[in-house]
N, C-alpha and C positions, 0 to 999 in steps of 0.2 A: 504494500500500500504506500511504496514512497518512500519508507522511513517514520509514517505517520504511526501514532499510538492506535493500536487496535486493540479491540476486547478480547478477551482471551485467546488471542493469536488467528481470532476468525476475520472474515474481511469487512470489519465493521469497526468504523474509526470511532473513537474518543469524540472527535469533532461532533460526527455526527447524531453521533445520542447527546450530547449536551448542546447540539442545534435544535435539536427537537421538544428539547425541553424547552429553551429557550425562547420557543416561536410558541409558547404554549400548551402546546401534548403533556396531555399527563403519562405518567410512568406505566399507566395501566393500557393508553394508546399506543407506547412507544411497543410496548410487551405486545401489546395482537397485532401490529404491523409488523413484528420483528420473532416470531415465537417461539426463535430459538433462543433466544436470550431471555437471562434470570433477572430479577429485579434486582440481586447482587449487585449485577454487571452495572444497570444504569449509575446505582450508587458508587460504585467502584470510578467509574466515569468521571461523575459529577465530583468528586473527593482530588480526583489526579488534578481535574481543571481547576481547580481552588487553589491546590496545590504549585500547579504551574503559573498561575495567576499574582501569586505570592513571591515567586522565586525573585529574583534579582541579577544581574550581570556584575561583576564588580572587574575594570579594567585594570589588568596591571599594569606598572610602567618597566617600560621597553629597555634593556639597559644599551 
């Protein structure tokens, strides 16, 4: 998938479940559009992207 985060190594990105959230599907929509996926996985999702939301760059200097 690019490099991109996927759900349990299926072809179903991060992005994507927490777009879905995002645009308003509940987790019970995102579950019968998608039914191989566990309500684990959304929460697993939605945690990474908080997570990477948080992170930070910190640039070193160059010597």
């Amino acid at each position: 998938m690019g490099g991109k985060a996927c759900i349990r190594g299926m072809r179903v990105t991060v992005g994507m479940v927490v777009g879905q959230i995002g645009a308003g599907h509940s987790i019970d929509e995102v579950l019968a559009d998608y039914p191989y996926l566990e309500r684990e996985d959304i929460m697993q999702a939605l945690r990474y992207a908080a997570w990477r939301a948080e992170e930070r760059e910190v640039m070193l200097a160059t010597a």
